[in-house]
mmCIF file as Biopython writes it, N, C-alpha, C and O atoms, coordinates in Angstrom:
data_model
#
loop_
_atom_site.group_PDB
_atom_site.id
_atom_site.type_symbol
_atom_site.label_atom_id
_atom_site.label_alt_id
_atom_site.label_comp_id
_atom_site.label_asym_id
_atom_site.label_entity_id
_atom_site.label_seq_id
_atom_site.pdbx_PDB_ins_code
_atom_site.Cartn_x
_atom_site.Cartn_y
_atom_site.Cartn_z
_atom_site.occupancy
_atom_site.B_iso_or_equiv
_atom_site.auth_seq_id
_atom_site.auth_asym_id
_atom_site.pdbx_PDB_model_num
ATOM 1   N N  . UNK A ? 1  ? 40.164 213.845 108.131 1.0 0.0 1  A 1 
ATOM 2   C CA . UNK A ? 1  ? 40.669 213.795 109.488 1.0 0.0 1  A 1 
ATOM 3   C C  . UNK A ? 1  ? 41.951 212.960 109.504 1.0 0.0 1  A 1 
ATOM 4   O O  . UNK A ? 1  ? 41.992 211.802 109.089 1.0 0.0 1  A 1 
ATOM 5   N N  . UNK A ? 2  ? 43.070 213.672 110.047 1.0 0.0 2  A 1 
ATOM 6   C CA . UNK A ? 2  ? 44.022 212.766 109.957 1.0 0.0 2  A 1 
ATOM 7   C C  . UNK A ? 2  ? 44.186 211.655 111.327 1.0 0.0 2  A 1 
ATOM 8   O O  . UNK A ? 2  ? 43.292 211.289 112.090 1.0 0.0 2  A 1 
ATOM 9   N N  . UNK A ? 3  ? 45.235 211.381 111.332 1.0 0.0 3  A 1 
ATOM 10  C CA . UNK A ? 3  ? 45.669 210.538 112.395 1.0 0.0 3  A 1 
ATOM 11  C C  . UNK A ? 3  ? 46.259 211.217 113.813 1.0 0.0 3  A 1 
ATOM 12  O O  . UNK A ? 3  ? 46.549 212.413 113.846 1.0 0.0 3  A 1 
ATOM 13  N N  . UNK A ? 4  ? 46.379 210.519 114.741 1.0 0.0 4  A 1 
ATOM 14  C CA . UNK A ? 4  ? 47.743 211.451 115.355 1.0 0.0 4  A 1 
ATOM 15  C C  . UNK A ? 4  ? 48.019 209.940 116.494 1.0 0.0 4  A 1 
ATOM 16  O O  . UNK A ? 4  ? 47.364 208.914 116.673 1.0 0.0 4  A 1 
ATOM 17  N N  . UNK A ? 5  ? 49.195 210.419 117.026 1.0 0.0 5  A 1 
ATOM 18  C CA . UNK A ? 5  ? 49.781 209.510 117.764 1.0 0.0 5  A 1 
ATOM 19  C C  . UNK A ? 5  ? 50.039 210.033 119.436 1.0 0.0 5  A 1 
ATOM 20  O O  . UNK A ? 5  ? 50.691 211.052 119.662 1.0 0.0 5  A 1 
ATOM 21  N N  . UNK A ? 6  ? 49.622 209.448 120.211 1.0 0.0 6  A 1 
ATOM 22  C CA . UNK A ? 6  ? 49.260 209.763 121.963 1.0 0.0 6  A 1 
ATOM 23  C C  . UNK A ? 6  ? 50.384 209.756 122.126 1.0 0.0 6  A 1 
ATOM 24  O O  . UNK A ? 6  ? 50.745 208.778 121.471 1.0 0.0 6  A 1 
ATOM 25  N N  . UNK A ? 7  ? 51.535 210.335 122.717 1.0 0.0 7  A 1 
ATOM 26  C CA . UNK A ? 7  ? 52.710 210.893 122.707 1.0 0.0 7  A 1 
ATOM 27  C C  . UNK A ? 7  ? 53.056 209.690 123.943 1.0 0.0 7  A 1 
ATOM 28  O O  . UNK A ? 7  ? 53.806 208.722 123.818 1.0 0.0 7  A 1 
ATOM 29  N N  . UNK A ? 8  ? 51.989 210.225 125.565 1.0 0.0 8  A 1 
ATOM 30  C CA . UNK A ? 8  ? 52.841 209.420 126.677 1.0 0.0 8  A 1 
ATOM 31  C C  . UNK A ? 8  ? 52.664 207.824 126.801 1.0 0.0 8  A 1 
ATOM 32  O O  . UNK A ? 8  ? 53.276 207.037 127.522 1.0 0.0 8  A 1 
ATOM 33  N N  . UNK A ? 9  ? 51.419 207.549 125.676 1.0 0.0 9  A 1 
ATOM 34  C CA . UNK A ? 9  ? 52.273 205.617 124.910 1.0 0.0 9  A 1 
ATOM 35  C C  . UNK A ? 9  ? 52.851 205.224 124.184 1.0 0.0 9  A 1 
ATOM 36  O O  . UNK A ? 9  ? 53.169 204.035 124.174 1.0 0.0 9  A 1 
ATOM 37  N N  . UNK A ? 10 ? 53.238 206.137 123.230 1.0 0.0 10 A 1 
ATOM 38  C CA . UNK A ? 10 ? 54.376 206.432 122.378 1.0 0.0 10 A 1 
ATOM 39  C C  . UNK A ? 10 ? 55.531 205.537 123.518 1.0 0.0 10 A 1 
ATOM 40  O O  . UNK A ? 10 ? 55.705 205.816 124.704 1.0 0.0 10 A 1 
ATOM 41  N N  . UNK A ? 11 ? 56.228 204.385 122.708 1.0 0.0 11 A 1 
ATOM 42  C CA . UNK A ? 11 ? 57.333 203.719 123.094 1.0 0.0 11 A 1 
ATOM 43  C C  . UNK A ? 11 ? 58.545 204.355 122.381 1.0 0.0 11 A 1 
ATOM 44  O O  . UNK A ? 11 ? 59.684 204.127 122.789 1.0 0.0 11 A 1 
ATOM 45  N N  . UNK A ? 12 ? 58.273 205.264 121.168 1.0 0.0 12 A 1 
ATOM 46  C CA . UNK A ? 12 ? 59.366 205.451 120.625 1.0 0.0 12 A 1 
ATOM 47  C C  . UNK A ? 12 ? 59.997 204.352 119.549 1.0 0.0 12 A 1 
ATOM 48  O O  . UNK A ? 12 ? 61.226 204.290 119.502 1.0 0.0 12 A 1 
ATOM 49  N N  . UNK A ? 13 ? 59.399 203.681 118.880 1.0 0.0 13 A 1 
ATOM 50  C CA . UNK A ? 13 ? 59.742 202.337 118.733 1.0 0.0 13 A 1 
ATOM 51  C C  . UNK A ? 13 ? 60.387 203.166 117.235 1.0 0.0 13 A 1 
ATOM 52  O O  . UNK A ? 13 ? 61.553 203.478 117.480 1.0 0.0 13 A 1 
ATOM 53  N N  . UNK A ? 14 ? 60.164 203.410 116.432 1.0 0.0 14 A 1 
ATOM 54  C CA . UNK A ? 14 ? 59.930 204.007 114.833 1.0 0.0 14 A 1 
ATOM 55  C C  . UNK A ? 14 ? 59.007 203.295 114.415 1.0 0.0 14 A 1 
ATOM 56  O O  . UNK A ? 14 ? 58.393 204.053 113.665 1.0 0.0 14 A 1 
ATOM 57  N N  . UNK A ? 15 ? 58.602 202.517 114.409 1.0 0.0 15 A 1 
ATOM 58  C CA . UNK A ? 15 ? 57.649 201.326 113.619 1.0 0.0 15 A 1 
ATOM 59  C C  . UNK A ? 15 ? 56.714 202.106 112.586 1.0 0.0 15 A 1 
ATOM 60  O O  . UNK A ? 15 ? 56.363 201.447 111.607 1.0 0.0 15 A 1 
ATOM 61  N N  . UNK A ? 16 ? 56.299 203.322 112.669 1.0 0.0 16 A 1 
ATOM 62  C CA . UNK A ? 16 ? 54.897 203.960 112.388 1.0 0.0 16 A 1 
ATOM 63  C C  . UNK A ? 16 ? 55.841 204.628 111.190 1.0 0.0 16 A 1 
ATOM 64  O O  . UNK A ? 16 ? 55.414 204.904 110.069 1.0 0.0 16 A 1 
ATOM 65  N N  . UNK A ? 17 ? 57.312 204.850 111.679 1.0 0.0 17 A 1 
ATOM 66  C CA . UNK A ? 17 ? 57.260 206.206 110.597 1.0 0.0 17 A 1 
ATOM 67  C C  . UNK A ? 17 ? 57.658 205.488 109.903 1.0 0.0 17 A 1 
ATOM 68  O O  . UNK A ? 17 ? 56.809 204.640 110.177 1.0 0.0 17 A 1 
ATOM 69  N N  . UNK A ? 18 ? 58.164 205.080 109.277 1.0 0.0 18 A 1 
ATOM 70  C CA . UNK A ? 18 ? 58.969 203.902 108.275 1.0 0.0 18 A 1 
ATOM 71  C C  . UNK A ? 18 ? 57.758 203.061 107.351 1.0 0.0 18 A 1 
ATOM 72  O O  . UNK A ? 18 ? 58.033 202.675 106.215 1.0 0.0 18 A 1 
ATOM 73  N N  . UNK A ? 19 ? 56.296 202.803 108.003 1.0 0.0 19 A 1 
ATOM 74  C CA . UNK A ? 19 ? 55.076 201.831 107.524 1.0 0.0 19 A 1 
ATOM 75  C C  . UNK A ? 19 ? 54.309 203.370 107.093 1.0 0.0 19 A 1 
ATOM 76  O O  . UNK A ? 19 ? 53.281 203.071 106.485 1.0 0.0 19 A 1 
ATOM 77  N N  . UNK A ? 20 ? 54.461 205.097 107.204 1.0 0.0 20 A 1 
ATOM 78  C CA . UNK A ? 20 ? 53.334 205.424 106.948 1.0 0.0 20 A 1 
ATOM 79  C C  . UNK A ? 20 ? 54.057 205.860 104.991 1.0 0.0 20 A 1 
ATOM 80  O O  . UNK A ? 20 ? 55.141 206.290 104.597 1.0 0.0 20 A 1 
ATOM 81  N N  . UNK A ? 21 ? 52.717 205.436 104.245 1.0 0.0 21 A 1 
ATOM 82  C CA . UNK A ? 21 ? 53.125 205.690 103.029 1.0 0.0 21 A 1 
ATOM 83  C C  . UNK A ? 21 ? 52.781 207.149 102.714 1.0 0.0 21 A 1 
ATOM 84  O O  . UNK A ? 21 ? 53.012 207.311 101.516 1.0 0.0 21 A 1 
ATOM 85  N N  . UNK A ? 22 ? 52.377 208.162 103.210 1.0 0.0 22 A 1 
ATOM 86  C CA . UNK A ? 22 ? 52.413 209.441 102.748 1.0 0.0 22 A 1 
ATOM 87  C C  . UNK A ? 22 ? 53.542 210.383 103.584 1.0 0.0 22 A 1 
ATOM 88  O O  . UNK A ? 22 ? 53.493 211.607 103.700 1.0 0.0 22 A 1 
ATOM 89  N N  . UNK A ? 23 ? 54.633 209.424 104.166 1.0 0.0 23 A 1 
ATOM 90  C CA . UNK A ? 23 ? 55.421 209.748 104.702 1.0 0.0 23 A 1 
ATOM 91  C C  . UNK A ? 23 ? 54.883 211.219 105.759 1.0 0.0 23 A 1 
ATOM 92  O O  . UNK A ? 23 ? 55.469 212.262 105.467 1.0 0.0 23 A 1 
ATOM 93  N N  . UNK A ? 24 ? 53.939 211.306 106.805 1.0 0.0 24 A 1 
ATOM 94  C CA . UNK A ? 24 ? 53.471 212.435 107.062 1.0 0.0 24 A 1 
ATOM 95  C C  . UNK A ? 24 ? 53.880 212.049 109.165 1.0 0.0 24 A 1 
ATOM 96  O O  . UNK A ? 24 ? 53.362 212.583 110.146 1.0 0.0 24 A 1 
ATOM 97  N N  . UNK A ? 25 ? 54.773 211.150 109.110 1.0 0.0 25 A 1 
ATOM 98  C CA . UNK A ? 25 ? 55.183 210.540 110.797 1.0 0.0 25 A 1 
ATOM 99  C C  . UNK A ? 25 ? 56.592 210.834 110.750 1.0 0.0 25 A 1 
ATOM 100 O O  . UNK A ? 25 ? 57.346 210.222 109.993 1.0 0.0 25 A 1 
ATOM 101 N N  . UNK A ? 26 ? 57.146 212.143 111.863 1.0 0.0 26 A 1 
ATOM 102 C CA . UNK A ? 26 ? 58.403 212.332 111.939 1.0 0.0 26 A 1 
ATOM 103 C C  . UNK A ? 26 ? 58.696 212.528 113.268 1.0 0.0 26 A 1 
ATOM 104 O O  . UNK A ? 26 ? 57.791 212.923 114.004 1.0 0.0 26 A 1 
ATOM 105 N N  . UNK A ? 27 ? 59.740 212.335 113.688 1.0 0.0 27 A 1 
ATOM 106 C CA . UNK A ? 27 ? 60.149 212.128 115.308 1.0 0.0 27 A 1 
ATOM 107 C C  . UNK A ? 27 ? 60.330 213.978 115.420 1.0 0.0 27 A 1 
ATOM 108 O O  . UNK A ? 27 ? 61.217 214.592 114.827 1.0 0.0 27 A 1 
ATOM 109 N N  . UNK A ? 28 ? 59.570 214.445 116.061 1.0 0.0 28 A 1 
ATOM 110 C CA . UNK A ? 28 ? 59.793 216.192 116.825 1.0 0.0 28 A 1 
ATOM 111 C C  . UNK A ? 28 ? 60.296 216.359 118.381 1.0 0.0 28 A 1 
ATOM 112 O O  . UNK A ? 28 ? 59.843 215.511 119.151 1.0 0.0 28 A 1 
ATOM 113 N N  . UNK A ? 29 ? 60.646 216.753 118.603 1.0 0.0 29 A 1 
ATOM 114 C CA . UNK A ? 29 ? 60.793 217.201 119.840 1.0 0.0 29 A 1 
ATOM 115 C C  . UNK A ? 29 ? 61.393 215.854 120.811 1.0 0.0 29 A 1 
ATOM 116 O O  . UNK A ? 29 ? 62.526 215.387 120.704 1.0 0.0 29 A 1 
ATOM 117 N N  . UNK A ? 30 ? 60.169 215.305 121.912 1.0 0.0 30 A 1 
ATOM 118 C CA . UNK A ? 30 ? 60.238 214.378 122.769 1.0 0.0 30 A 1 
ATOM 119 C C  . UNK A ? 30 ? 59.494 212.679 122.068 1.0 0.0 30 A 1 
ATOM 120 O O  . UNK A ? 30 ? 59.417 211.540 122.530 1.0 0.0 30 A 1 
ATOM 121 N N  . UNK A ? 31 ? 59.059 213.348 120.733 1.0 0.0 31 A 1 
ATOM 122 C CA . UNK A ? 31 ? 58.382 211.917 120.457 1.0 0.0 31 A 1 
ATOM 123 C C  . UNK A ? 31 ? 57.592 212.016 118.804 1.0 0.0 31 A 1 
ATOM 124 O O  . UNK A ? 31 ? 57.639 213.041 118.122 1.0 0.0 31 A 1 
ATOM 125 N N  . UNK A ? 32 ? 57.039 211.008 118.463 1.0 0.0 32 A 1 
ATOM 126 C CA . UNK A ? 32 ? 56.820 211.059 116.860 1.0 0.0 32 A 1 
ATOM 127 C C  . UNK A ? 32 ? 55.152 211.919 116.698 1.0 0.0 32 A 1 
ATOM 128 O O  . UNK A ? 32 ? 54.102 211.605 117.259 1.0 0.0 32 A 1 
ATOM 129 N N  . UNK A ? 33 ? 55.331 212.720 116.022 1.0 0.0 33 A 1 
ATOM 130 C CA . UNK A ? 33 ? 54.142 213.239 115.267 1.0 0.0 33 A 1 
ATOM 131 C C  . UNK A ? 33 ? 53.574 213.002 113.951 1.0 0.0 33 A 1 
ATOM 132 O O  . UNK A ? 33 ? 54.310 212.531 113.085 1.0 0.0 33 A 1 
ATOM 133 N N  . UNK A ? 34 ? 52.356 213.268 113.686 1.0 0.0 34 A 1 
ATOM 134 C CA . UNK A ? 34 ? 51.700 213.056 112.397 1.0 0.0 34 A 1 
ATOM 135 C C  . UNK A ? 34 ? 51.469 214.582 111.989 1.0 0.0 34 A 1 
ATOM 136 O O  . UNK A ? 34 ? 51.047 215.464 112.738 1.0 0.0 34 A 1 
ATOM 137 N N  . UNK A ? 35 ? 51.854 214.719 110.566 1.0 0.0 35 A 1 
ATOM 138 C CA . UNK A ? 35 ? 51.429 215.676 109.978 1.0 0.0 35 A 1 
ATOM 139 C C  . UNK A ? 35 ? 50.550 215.702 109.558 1.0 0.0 35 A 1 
ATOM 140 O O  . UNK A ? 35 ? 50.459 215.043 108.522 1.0 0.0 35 A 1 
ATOM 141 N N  . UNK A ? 36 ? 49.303 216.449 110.030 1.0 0.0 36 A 1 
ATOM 142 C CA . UNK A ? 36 ? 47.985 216.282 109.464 1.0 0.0 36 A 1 
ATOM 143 C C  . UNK A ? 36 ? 47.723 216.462 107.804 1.0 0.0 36 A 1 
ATOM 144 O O  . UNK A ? 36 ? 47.086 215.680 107.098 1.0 0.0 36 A 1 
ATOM 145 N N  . UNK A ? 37 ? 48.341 217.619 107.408 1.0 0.0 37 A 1 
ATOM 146 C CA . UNK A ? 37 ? 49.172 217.810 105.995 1.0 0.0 37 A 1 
ATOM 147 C C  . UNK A ? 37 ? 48.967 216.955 105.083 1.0 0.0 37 A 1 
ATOM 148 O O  . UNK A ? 37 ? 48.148 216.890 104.165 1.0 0.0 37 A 1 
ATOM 149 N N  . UNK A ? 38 ? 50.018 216.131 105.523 1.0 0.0 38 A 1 
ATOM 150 C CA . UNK A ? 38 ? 50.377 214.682 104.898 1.0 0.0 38 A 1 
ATOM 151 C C  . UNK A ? 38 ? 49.654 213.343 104.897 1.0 0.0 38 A 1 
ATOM 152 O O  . UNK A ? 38 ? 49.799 212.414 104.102 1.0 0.0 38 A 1 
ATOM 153 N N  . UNK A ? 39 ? 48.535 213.466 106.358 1.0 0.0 39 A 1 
ATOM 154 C CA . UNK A ? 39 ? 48.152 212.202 106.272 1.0 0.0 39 A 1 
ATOM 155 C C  . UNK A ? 39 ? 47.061 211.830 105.947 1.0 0.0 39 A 1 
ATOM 156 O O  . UNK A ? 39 ? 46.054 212.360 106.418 1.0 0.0 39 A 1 
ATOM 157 N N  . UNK A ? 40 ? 47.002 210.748 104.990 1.0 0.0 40 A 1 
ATOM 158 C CA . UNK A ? 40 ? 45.646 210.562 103.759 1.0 0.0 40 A 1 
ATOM 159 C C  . UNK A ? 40 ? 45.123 209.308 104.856 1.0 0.0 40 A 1 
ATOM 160 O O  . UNK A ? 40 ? 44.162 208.737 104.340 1.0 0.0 40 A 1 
ATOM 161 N N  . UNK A ? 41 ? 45.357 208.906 105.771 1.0 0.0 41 A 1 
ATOM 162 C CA . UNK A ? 41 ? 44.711 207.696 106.823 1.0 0.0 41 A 1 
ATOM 163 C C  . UNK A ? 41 ? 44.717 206.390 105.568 1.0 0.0 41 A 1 
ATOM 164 O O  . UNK A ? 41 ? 44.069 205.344 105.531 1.0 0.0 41 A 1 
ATOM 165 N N  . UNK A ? 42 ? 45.556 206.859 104.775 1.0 0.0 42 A 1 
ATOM 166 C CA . UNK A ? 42 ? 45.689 205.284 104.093 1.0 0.0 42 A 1 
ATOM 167 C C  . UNK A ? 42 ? 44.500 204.964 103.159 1.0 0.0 42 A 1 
ATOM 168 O O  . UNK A ? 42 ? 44.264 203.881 102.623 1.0 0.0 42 A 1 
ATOM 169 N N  . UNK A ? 43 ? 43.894 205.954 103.080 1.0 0.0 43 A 1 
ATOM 170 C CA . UNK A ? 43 ? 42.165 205.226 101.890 1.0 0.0 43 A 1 
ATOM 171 C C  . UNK A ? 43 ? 43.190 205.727 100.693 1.0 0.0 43 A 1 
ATOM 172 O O  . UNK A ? 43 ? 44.049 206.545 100.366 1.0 0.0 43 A 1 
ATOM 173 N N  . UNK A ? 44 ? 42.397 204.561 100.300 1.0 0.0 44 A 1 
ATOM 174 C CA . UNK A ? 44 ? 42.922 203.669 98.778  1.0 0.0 44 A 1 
ATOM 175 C C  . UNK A ? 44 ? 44.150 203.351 99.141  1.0 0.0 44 A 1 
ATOM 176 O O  . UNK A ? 44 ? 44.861 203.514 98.150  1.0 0.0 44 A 1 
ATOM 177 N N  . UNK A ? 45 ? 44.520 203.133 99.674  1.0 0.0 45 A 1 
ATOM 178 C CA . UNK A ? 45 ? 46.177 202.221 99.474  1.0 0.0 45 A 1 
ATOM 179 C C  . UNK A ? 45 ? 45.672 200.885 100.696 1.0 0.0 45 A 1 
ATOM 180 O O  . UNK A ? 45 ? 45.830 199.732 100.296 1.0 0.0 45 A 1 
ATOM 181 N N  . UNK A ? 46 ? 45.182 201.052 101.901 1.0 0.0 46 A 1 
ATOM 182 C CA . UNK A ? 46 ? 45.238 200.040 102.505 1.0 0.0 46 A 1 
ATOM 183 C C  . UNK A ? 46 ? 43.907 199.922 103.213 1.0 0.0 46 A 1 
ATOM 184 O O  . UNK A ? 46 ? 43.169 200.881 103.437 1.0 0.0 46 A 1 
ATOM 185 N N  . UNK A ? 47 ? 43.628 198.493 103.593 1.0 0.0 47 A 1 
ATOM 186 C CA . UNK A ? 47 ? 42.105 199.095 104.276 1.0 0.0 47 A 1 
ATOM 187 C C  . UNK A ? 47 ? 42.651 198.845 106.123 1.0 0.0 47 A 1 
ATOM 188 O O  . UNK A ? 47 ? 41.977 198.369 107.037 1.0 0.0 47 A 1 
ATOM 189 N N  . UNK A ? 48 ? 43.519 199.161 106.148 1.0 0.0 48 A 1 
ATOM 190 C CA . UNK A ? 48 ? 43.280 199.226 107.799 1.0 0.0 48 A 1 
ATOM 191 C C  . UNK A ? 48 ? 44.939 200.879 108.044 1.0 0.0 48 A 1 
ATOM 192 O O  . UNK A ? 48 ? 45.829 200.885 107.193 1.0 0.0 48 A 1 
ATOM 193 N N  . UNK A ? 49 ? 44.962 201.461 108.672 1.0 0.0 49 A 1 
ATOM 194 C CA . UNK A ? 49 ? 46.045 202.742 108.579 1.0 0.0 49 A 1 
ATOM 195 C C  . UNK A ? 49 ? 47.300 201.814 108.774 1.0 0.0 49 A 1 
ATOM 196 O O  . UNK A ? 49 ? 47.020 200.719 109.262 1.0 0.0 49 A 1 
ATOM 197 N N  . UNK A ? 50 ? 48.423 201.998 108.534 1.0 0.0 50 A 1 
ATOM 198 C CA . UNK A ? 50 ? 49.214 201.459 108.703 1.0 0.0 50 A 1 
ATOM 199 C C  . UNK A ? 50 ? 50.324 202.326 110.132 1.0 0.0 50 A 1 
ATOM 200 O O  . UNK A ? 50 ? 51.195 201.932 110.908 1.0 0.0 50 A 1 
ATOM 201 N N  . UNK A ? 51 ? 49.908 203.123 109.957 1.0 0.0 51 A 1 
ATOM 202 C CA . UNK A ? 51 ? 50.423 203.339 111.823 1.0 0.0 51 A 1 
ATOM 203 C C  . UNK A ? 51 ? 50.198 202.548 112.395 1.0 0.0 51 A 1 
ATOM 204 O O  . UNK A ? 51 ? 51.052 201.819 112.899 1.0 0.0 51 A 1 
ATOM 205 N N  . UNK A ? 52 ? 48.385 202.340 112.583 1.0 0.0 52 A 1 
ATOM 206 C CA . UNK A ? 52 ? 47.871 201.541 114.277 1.0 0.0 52 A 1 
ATOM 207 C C  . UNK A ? 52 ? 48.170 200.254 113.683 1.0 0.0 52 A 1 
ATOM 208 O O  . UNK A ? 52 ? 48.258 199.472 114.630 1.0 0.0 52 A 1 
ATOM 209 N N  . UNK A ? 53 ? 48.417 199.499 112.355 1.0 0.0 53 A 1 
ATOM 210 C CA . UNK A ? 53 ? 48.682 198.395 112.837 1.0 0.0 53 A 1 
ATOM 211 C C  . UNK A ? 53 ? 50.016 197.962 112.937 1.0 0.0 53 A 1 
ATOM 212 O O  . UNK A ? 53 ? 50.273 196.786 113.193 1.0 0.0 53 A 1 
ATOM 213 N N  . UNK A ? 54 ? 51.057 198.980 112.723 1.0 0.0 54 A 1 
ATOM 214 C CA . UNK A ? 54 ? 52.748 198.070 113.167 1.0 0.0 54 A 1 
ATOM 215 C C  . UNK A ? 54 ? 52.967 198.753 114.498 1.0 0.0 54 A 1 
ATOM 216 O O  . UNK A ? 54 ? 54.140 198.794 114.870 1.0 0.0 54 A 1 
ATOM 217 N N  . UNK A ? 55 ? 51.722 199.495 115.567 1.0 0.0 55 A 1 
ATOM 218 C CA . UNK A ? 55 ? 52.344 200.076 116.573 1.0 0.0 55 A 1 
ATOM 219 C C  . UNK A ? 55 ? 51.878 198.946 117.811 1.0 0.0 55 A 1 
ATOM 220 O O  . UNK A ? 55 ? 50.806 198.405 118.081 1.0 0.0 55 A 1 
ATOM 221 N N  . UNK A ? 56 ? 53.420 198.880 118.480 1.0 0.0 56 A 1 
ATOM 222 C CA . UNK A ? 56 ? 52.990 197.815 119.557 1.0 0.0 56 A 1 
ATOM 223 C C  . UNK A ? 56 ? 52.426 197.782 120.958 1.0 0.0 56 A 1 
ATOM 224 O O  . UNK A ? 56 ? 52.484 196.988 121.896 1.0 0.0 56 A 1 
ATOM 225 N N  . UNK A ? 57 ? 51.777 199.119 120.705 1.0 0.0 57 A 1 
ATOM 226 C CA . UNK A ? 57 ? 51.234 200.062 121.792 1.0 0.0 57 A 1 
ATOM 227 C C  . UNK A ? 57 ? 49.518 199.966 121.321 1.0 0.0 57 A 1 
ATOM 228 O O  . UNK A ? 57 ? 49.194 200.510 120.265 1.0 0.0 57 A 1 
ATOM 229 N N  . UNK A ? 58 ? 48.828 199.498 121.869 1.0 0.0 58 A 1 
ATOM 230 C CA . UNK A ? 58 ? 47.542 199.469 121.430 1.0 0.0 58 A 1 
ATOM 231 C C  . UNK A ? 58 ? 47.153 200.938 121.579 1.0 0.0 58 A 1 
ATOM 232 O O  . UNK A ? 58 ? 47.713 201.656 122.408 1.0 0.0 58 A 1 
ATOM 233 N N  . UNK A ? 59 ? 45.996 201.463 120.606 1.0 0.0 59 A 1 
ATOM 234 C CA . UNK A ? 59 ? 44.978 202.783 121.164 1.0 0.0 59 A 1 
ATOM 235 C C  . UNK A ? 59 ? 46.333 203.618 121.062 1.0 0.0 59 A 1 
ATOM 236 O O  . UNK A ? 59 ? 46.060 204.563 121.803 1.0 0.0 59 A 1 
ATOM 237 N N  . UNK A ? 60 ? 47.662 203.854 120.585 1.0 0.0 60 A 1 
ATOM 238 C CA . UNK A ? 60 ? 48.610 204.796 120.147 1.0 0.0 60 A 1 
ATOM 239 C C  . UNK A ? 60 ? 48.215 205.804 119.077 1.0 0.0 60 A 1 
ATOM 240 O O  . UNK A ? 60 ? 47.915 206.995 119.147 1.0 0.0 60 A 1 
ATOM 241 N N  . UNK A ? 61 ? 48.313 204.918 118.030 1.0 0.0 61 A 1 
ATOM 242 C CA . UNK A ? 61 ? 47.703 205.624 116.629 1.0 0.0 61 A 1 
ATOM 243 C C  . UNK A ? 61 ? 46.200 206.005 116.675 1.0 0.0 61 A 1 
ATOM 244 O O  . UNK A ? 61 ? 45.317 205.213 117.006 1.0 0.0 61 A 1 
ATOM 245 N N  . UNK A ? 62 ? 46.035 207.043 116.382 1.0 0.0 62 A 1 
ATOM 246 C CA . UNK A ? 62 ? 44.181 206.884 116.774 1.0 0.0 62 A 1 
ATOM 247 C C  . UNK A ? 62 ? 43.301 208.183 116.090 1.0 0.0 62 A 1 
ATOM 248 O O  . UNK A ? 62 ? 43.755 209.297 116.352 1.0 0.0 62 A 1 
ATOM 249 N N  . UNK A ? 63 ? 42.427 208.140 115.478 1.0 0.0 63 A 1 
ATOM 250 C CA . UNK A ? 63 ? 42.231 209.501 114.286 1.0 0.0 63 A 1 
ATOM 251 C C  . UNK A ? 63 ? 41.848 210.406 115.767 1.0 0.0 63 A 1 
ATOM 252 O O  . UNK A ? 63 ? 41.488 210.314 116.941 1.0 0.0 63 A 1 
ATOM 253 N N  . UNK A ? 64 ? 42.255 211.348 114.642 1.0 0.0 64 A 1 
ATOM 254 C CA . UNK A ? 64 ? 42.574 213.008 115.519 1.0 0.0 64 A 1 
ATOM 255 C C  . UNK A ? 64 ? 41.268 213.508 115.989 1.0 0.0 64 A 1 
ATOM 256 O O  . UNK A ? 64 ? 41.199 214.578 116.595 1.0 0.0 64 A 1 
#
């Protein structure tokens, strides 16, 4: 299950895409998406996702 990001608390900040390491967070349209594709939710590399924790929007990042 990947991640995804709630678009209308989406600040727009970049914070998420720049911290996700399977590079799978790209700005589309009106605001940033997760590529489900791409996103491994961070097991084995980190124990907490690194979206929800550099986003300064609580409950933003949030599995799909």
């Amino acid at each position: 299950m990947a991640f995804k990001i709630i678009v209308s608390q989406c600040t727009q900040c970049g914070a998420c895409e720049f911290e996700c390491p399977s590079d799978a967070i790209s700005f589309k349209g009106e605001g940033y998406v997760v590529d489900p594709k791409k996103c491994s939710e961070c097991k084995g590399e980190f124990d907490r996702q690194q979206c929800a924790s550099v986003c300064p929007m609580p409950n933003t990042c949030v599995p799909a």
